[in-house]
N, CA, C and O atoms as a GROMACS GRO file, in nm:
protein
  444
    1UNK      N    1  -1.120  -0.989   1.856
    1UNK     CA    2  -1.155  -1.076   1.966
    1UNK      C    3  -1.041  -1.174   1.989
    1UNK      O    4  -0.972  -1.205   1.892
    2UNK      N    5  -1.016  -1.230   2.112
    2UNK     CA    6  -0.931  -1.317   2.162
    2UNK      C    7  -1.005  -1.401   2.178
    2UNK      O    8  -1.114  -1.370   2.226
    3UNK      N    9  -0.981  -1.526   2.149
    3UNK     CA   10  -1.023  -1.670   2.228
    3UNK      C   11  -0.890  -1.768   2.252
    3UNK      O   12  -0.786  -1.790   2.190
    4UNK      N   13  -0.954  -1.816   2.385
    4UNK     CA   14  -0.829  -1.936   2.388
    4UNK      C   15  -0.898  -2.096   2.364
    4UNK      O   16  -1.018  -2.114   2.344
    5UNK      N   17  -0.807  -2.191   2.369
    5UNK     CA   18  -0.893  -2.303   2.306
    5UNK      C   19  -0.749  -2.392   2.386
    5UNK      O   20  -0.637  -2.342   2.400
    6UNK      N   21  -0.785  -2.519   2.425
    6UNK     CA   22  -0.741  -2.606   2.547
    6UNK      C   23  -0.716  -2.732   2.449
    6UNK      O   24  -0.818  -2.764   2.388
    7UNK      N   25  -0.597  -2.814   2.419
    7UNK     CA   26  -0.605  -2.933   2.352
    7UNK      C   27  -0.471  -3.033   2.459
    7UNK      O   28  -0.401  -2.998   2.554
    8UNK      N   29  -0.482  -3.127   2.406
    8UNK     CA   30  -0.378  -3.203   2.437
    8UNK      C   31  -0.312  -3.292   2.392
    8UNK      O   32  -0.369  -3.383   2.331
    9UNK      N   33  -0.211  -3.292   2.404
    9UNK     CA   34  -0.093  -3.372   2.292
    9UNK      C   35  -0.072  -3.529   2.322
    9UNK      O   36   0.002  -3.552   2.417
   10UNK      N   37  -0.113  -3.614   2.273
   10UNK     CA   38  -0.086  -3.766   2.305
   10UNK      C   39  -0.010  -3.787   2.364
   10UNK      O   40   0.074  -3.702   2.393
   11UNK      N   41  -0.008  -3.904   2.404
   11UNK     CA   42   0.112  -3.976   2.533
   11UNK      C   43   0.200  -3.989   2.478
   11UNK      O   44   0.160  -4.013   2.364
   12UNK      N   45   0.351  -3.990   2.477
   12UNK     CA   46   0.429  -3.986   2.400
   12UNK      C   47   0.517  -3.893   2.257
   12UNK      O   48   0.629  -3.901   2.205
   13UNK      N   49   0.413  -3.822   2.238
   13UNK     CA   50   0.390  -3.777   2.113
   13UNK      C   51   0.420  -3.596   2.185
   13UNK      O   52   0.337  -3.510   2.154
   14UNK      N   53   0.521  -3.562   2.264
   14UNK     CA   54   0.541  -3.417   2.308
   14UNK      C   55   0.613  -3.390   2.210
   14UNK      O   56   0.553  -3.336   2.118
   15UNK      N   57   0.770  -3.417   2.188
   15UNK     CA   58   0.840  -3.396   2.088
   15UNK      C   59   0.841  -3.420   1.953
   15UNK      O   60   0.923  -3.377   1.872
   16UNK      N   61   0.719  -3.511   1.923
   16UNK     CA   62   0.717  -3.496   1.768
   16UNK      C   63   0.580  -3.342   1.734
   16UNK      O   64   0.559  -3.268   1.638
   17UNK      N   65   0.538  -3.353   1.829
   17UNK     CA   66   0.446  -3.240   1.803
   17UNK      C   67   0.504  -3.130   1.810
   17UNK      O   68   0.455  -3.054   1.726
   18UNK      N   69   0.599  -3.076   1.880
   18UNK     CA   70   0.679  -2.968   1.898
   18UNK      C   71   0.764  -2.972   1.751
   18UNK      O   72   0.733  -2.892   1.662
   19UNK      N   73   0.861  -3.059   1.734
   19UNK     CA   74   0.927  -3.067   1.614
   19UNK      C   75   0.802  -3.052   1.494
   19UNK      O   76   0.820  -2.962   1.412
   20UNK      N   77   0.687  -3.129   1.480
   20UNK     CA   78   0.606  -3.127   1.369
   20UNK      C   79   0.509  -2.971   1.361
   20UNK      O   80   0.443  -2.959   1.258
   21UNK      N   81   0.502  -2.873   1.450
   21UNK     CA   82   0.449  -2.792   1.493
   21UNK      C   83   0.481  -2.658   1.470
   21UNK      O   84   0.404  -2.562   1.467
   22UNK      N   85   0.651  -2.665   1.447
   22UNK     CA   86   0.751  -2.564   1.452
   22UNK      C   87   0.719  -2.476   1.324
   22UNK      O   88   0.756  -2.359   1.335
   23UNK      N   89   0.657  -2.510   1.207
   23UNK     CA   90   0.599  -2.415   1.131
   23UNK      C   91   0.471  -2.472   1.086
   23UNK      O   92   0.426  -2.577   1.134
   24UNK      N   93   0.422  -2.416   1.010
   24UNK     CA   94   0.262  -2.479   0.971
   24UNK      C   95   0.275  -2.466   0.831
   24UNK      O   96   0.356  -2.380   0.796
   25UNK      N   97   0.217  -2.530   0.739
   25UNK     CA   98   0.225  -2.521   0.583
   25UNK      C   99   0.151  -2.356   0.582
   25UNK      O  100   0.068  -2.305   0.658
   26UNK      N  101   0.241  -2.287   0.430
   26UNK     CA  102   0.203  -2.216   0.419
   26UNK      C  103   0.084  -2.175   0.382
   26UNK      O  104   0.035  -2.066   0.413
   27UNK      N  105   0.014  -2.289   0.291
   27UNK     CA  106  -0.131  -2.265   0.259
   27UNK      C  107  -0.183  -2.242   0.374
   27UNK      O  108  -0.243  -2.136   0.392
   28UNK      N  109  -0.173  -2.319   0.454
   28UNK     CA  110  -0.239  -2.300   0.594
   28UNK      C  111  -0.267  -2.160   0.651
   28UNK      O  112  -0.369  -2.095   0.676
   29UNK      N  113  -0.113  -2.138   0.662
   29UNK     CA  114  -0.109  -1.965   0.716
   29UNK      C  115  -0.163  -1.844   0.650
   29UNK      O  116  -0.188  -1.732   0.697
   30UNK      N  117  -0.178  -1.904   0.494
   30UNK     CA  118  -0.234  -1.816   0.419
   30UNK      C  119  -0.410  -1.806   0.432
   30UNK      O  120  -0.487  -1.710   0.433
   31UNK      N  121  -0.431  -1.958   0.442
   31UNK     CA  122  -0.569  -1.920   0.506
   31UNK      C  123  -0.636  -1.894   0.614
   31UNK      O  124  -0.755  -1.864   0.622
   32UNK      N  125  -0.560  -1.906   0.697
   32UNK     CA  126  -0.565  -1.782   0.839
   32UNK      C  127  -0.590  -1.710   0.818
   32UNK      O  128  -0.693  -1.662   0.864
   33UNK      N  129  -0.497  -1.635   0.715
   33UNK     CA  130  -0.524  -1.491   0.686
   33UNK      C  131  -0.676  -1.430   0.611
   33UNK      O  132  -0.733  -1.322   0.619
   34UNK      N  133  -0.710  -1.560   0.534
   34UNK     CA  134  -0.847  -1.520   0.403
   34UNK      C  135  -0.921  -1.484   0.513
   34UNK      O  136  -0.970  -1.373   0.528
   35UNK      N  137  -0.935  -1.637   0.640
   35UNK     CA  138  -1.031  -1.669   0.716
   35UNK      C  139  -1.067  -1.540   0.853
   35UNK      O  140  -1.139  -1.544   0.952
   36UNK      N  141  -0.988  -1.448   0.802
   36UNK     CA  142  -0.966  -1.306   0.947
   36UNK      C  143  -0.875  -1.350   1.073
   36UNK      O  144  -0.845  -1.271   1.162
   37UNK      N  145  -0.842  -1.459   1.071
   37UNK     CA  146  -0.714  -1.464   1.196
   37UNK      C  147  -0.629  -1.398   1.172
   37UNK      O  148  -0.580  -1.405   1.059
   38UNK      N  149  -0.580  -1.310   1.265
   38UNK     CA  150  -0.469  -1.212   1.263
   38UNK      C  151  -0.400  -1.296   1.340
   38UNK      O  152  -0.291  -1.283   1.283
   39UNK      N  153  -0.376  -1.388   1.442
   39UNK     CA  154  -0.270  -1.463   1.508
   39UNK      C  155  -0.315  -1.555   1.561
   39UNK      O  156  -0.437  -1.560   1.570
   40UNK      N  157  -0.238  -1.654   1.614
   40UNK     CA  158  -0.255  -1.835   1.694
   40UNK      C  159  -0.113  -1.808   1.742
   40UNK      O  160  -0.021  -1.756   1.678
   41UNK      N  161  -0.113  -1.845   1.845
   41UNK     CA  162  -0.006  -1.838   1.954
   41UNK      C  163  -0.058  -1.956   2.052
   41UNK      O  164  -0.169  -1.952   2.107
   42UNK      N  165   0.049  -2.074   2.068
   42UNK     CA  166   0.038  -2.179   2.121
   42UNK      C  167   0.088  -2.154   2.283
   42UNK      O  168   0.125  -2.037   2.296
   43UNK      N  169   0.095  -2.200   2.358
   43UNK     CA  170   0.202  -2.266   2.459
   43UNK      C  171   0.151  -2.422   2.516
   43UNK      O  172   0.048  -2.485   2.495
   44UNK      N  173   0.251  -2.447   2.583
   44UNK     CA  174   0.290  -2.611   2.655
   44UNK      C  175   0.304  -2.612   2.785
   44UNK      O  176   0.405  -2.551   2.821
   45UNK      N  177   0.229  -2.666   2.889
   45UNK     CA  178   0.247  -2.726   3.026
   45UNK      C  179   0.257  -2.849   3.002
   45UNK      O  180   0.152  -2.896   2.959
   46UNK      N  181   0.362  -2.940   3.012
   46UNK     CA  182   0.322  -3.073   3.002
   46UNK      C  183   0.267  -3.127   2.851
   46UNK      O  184   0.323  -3.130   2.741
   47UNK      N  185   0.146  -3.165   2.890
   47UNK     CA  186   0.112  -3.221   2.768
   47UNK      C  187  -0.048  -3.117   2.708
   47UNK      O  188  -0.115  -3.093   2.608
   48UNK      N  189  -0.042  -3.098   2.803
   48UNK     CA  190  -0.156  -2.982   2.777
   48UNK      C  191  -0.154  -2.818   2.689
   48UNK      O  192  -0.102  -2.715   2.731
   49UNK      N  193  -0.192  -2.828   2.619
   49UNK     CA  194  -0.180  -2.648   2.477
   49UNK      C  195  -0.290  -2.575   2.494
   49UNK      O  196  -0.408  -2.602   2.476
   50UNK      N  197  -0.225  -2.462   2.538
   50UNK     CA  198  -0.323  -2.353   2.535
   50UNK      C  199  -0.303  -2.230   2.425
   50UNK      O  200  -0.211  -2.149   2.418
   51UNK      N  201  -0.431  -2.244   2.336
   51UNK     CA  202  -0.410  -2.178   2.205
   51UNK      C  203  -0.485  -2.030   2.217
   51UNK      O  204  -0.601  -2.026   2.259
   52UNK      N  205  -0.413  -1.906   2.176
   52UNK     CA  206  -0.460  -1.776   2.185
   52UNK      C  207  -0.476  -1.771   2.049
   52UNK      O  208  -0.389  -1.812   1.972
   53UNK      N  209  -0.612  -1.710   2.002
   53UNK     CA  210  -0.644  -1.714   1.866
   53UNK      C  211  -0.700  -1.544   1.823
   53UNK      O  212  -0.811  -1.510   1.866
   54UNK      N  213  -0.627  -1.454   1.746
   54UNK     CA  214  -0.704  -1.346   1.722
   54UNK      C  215  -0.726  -1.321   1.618
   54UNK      O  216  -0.645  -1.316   1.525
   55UNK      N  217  -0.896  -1.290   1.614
   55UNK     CA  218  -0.975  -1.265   1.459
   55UNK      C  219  -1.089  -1.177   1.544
   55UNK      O  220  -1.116  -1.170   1.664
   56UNK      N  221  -1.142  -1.113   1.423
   56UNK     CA  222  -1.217  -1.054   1.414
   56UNK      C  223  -1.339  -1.126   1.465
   56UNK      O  224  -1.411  -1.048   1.527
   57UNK      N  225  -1.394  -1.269   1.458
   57UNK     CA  226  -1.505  -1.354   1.451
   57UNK      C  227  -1.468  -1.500   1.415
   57UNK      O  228  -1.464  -1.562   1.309
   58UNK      N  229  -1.440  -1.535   1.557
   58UNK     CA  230  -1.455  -1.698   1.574
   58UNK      C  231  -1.525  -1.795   1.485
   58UNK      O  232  -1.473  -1.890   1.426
   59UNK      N  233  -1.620  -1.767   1.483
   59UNK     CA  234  -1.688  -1.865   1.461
   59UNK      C  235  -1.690  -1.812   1.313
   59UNK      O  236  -1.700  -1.918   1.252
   60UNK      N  237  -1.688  -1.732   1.236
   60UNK     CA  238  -1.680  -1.715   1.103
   60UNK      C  239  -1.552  -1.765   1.047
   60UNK      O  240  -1.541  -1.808   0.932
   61UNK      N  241  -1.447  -1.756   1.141
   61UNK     CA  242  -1.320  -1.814   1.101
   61UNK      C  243  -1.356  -1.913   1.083
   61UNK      O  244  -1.366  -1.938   0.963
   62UNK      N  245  -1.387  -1.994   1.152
   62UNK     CA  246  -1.367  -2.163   1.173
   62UNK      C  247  -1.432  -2.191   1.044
   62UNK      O  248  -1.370  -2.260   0.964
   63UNK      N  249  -1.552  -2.145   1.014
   63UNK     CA  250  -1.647  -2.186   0.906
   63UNK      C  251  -1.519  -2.207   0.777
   63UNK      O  252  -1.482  -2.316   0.734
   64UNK      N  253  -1.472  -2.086   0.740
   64UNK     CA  254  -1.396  -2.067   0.630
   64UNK      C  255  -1.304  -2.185   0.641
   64UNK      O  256  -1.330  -2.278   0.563
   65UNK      N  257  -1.190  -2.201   0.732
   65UNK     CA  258  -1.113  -2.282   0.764
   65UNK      C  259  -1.171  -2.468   0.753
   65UNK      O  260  -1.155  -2.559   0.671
   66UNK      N  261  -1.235  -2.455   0.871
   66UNK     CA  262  -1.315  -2.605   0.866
   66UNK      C  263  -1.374  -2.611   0.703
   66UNK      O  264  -1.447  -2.710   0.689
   67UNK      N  265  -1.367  -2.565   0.634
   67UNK     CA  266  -1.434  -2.600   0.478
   67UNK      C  267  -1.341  -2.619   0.379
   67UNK      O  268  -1.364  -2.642   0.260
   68UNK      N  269  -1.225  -2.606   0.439
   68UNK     CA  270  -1.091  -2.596   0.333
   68UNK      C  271  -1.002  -2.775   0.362
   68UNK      O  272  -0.991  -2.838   0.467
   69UNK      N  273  -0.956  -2.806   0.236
   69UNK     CA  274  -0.890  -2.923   0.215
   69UNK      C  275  -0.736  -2.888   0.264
   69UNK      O  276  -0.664  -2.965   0.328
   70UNK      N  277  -0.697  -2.737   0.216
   70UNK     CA  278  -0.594  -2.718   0.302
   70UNK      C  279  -0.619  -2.766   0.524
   70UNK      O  280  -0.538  -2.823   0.597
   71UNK      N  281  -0.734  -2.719   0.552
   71UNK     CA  282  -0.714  -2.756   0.714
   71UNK      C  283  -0.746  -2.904   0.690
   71UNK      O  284  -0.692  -2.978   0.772
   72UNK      N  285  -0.800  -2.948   0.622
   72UNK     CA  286  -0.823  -3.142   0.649
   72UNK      C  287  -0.685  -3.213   0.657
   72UNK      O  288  -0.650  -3.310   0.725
   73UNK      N  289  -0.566  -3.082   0.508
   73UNK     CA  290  -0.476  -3.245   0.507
   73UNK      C  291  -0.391  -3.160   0.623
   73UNK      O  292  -0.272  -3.192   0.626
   74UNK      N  293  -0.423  -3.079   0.700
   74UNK     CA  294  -0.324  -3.040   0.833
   74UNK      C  295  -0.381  -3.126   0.928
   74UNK      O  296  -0.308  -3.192   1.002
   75UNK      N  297  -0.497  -3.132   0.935
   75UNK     CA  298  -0.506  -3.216   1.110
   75UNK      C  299  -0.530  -3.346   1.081
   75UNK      O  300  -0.582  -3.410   1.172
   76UNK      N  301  -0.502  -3.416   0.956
   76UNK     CA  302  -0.495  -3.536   0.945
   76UNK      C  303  -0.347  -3.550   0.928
   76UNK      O  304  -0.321  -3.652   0.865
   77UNK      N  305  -0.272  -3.500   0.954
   77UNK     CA  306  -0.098  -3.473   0.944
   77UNK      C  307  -0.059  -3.462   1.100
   77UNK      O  308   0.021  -3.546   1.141
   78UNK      N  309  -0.102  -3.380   1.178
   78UNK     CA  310  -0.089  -3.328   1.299
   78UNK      C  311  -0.183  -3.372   1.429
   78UNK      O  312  -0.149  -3.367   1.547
   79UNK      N  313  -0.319  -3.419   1.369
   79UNK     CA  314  -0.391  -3.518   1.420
   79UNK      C  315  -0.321  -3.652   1.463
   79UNK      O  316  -0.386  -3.729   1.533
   80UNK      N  317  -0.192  -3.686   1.424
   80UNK     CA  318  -0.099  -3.810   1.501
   80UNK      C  319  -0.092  -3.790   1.650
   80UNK      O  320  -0.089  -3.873   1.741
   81UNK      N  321  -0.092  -3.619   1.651
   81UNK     CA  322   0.015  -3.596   1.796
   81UNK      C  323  -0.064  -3.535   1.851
   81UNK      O  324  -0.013  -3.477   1.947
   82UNK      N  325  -0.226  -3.506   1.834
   82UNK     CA  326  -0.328  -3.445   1.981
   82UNK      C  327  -0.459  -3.522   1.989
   82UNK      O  328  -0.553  -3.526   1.910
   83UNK      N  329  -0.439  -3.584   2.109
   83UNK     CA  330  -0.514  -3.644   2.171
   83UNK      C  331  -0.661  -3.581   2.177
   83UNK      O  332  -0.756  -3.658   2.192
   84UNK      N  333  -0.683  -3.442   2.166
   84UNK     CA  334  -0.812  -3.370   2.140
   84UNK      C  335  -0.790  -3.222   2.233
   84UNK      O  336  -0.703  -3.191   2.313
   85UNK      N  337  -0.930  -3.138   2.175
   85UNK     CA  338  -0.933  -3.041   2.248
   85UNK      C  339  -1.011  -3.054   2.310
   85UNK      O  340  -1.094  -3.140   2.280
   86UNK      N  341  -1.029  -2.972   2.434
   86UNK     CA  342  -1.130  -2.973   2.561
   86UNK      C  343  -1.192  -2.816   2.590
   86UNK      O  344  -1.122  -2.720   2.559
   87UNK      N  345  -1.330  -2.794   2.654
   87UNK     CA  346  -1.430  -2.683   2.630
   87UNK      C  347  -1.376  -2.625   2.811
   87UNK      O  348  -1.297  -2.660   2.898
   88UNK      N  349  -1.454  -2.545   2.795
   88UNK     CA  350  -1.396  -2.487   2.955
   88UNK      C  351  -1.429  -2.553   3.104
   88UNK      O  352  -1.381  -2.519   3.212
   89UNK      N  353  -1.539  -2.673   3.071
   89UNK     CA  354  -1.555  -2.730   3.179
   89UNK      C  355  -1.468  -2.879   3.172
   89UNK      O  356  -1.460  -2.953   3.270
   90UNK      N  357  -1.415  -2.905   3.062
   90UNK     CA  358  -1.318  -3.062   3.053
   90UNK      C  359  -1.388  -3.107   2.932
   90UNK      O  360  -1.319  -3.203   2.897
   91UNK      N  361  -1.485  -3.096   2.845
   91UNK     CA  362  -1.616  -3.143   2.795
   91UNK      C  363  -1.479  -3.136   2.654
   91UNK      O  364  -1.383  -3.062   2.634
   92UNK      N  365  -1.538  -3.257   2.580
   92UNK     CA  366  -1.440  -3.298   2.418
   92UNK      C  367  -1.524  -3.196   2.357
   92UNK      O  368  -1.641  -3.160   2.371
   93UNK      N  369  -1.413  -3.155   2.274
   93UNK     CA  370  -1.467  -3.059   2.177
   93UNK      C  371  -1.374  -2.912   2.170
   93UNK      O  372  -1.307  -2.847   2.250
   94UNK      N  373  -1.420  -2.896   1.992
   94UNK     CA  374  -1.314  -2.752   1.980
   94UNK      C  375  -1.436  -2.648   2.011
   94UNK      O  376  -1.536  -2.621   1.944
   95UNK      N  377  -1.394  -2.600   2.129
   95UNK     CA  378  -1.463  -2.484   2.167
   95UNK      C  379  -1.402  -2.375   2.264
   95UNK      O  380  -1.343  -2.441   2.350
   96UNK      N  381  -1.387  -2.249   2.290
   96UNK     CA  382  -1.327  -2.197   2.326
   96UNK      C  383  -1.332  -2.189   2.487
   96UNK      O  384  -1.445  -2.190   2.534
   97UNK      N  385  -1.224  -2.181   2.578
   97UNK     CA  386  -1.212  -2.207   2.731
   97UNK      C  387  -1.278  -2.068   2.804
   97UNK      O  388  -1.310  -1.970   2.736
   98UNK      N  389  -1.292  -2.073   2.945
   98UNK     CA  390  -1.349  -1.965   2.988
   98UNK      C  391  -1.257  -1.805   3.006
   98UNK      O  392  -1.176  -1.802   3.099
   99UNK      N  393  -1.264  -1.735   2.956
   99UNK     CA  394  -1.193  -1.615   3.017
   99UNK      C  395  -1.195  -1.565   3.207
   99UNK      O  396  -1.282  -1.494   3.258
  100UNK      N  397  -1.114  -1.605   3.256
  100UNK     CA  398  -1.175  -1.538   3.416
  100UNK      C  399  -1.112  -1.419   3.439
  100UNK      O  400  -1.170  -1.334   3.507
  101UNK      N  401  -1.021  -1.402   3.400
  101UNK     CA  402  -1.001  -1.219   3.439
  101UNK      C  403  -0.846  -1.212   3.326
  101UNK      O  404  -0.767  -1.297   3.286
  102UNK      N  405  -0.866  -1.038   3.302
  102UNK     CA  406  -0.761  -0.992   3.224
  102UNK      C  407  -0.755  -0.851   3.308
  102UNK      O  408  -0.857  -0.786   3.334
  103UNK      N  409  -0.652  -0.820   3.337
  103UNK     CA  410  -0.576  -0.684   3.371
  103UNK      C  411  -0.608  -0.588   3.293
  103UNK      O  412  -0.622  -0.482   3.354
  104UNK      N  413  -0.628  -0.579   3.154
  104UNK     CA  414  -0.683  -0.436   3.047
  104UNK      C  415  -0.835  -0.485   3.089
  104UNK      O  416  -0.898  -0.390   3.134
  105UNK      N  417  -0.887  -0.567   3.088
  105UNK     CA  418  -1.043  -0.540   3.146
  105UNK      C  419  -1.063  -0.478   3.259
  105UNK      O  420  -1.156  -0.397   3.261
  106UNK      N  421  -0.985  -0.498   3.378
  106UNK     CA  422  -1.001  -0.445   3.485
  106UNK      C  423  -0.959  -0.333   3.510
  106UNK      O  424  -1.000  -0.286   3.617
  107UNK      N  425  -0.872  -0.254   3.433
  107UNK     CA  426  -0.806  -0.130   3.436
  107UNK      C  427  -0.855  -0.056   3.320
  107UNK      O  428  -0.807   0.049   3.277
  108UNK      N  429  -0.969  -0.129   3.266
  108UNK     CA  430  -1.038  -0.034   3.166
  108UNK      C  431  -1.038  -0.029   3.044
  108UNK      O  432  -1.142   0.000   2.984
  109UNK      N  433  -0.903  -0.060   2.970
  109UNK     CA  434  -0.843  -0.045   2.861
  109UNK      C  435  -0.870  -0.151   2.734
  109UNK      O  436  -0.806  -0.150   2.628
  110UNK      N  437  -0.973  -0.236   2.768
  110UNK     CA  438  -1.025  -0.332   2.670
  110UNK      C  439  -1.133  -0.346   2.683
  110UNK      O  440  -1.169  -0.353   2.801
  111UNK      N  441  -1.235  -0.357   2.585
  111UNK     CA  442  -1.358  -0.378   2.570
  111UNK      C  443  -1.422  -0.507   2.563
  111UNK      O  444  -1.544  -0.514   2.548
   0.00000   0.00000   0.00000
């Protein structure tokens, strides 16, 4: 499964997030991996991040992850430089944004 997820980077705080961003501790990445994420792929408009996340099960990821001291001392590290994430209508909160159309859905080729 794909999900995307909408955050935004504090006022000021573009280039230290980019510089602080540029790799992630490895524990981290390693528990991506326990947690079934196969990938996180960021990008940047401005100040706004749009995160592509692929696992098997969202919400089982997060569980694993959100329970680990490895993700606390990351977003209390990286938590300097985002202002928060936002749900698909603007609404605070980590929750995933709306999908409105993909090209392999419409041509068949994804389920």
């Amino acid at each position: 499964m794909r999900i995307a997820l909408h955050s935004i980077i504090a006022e000021g705080a573009v280039d230290d997030y980019r510089a602080h961003h540029a790799r992630i501790p490895d524990a981290l990445r390693d528990l991506f991996g326990v947690a079934g994420i196969h990938d996180w792929t960021i990008w940047r408009s401005g100040r706004h991040l749009f995160h592509l996340v692929e696992c098997a099960d969202f919400e089982a990821a997060m569980r694993v992850v959100e329970a680990s001291p490895v993700n606390d001392a990351w977003q209390a590290d990286i938590g300097r430089f985002v202002e928060g994430f936002h749900g698909a209508d603007g609404e605070d909160g980590f929750t995933p944004i709306e999908q409105v159309w993909a090209l392999s859905v419409q041509r068949g080729t994804d389920a």
